[in-house]
C-alpha angles and dihedrals in degrees: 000000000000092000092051092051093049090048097050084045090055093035095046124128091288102064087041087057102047084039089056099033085054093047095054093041095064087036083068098025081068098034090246093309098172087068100039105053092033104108089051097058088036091060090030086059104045112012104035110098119249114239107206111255130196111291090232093053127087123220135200092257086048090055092039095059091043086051086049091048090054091039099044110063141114080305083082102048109025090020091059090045089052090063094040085049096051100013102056116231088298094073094076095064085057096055080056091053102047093046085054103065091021083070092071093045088062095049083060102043087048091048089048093053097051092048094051095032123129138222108221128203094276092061086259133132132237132184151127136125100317097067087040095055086043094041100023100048098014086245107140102161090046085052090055099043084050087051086052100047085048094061090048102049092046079053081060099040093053089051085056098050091031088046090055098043083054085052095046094043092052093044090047108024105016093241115167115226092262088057091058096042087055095046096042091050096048093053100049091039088065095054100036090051085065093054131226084327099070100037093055091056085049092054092048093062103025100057111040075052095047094046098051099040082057097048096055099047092046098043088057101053087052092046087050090056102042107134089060086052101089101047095049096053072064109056080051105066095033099054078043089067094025091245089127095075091172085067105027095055103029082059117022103248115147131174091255089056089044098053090039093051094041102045101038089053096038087056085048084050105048108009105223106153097028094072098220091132091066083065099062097036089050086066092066118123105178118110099233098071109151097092084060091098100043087052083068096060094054086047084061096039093053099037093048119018087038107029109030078037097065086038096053098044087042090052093044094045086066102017120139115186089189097075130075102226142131124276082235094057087042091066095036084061087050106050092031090058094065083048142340095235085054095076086060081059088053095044089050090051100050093049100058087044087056099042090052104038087056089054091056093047083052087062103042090048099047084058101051095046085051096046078054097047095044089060089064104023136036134196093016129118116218107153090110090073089047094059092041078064106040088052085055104054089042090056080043103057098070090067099066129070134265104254087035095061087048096045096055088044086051089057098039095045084045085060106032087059097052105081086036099061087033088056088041097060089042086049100039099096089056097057111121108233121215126223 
């Protein structure tokens, strides 16, 4: 197949090197900042009381759930089951690997898009990597091809969580692929019809509902299954370094396939090297901005070592790799074999990933086709196109198949990536390092 040959071209041992070697030089750029600093953002998330804040501003926790809702999606279920699928076990460590030192990388992209960000005639910001790569670097035609890739990979990005909804609506509910274009359209027509505003509000109280909802459930199929715990943190590591040759040669994994699967799905999960989530912290409007960058860290941390975390143990507690199937029924075996009612939890679930990762993608790629436009044109409007679009390709995605709609996200992620980290390791002298 044309589109798989082009992807493990993109995704070969090249881009997982400069993807790694980034990764470790702002590690050390920060002094590990990512560790160090850890245990503050963790009790500035989640214990530090709220003050109330004008309803028309946008804080950092506001920013942070919107990233998430982009981040966790069905990336992080059928995503994860998709590395473990063609990855081997091993490709799980790699998804660790690559959120540790990702971590640093979105401390800098969020940094970076606060530094180079813009106010708009409507008293908004705008930012992201697209005005760091044109301010930052003086690169305004780099800036504008990173805009357009972006439109295209979160393209890609709406046919995978529009493709699994489509999965999930005919397994539960016997909807044919036309019945949930038309109710994922309507949805995400009505939110995206307020503006950032709104969605905003939906992913406040979408996502903190969505996470936790996951992690119970999932936490209490592994605790159910303890005792298998152990042993399988080992096959882990051990498929990782292709120590484990039962399982590297019975089935073809290999470490290449390992680090090419983990890394490239742990990046669509969390989206540290793309530089999506400067686009959202740009948008802050609260006085108090210098946290923006270590509540990327805990974004990374949340989306990848929690939630890909409980995907990927789930999948491999009732994995066969002797069966052809698809990474959604994969997850509906697992949670169905604790209890029958369990695999409604995960449908809910992945419903609510999907819905809200879309509206993220909405938002990155509304930014990026009017960053495009703006370079042309000035003083026109055209986001109602955009979201005509948009609305399109989402009523569009039920229709593919599964390893087509993750082939085309491979090779738009591969190049997407590409000017970001390319503007990352220019900019990287200039990264203000917190104490």
């Amino acid at each position: 197949m044309i589109l798989k040959k082009i992807a493990d071209f993109i995704w070969g041992d090249w881009l997982v090197a400069l993807i790694l070697i980034t990764g470790l030089r702002y590690t050390f750029i920060l002094r590990g900042i990512q560790f160090r600093k850890f245990k503050y953002i963790l009790k500035k998330t989640f214990f530090e009381k709220k003050e109330k804040t004008d309803k028309n501003k946008i804080t950092s926790i506001q920013a942070l759930t919107a990233a998430l809702g982009s981040c966790i999606g069905n990336g992080n279920i059928v995503g994860v089951v998709t590395a473990v699928m063609f990855g081997g076990p091993g490709a799980l460590f790699w998804m660790w690997v690559a959120a540790c030192i990702g971590m640093a990388v979105k401390y800098g992209e969020i940094s970076f898009g606060m530094t180079y960000r813009e106010k708009n005639e409507n008293g908004e910001y705008n930012g992201g990597p697209m005005y760091y790569i044109s301010k930052g670097l003086n690169m305004k035609s780099l800036g504008i091809l990173y805009a357009a890739l972006l439109l295209i990979q979160n393209s890609g990005g709406t046919l995978i969580q529009g493709n699994v909804i489509k999965d999930i609506f005919h397994d539960f509910l016997n909807f044919t692929p036309i019945m949930t274009s038309v109710t994922a359209g309507l949805f995400v027509g009505f939110v995206i019809i307020g503006g950032f505003k709104r969605l905003v509000r939906t992913m406040d109280k979408l996502v903190p509902f969505m996470t936790c909802f996951y992690f119970v459930v999932g936490f209490l199929i592994i605790g159910m299954n303890a005792e298998r715990i152990p042993e399988l943190f080992k096959l882990i590591f051990t498929s990782a370094f292709g120590i484990n040759q039962a399982v590297a040669g019975a089935l073809g994994f290999s470490v290449k396939q390992g680090l090419r699967y983990g890394i490239s799905r742990g990046i669509y999960s969390n989206e540290a090297g793309e530089g999506t989530a400067a686009i959202f912290y740009s948008k802050v409007t609260e006085d108090d901005c210098k946290d923006h960058g270590l509540y990327g860290i805990m974004e990374v941390f949340i989306d990848t070592m929690i939630v890909c975390t409980i995907s990927g143990l789930v999948s491999l507690l009732y994995m066969d790799y002797s069966q052809t199937t698809t990474p959604t029924q994969v997850m509906i075996n697992s949670f169905e074999s604790i209890h029958y009612s369990f695999k409604y939890f995960l449908g809910l679930s992945m419903v609510l990933f999907g819905m809200t990762s879309i509206l993220g993608q909405w938002v990155l790629g509304k930014e990026s086709f009017k960053y495009i436009v703006d370079q042309f044109i000035t003083g026109k409007d055209f986001s109602k196109y955009y979201n005509m679009v948009f609305l399109t390709i989402l009523c569009l995605a039920p229709h593919f198949s599964f390893k087509t709609v993750w082939y085309i996200q491979d090779i738009a992620l591969g190049l997407l990536i590409l000017p970001n980290l390319f503007a990352l390791n220019r900019l990287g002298k200039q990264i203000k390092l917190e104490d």
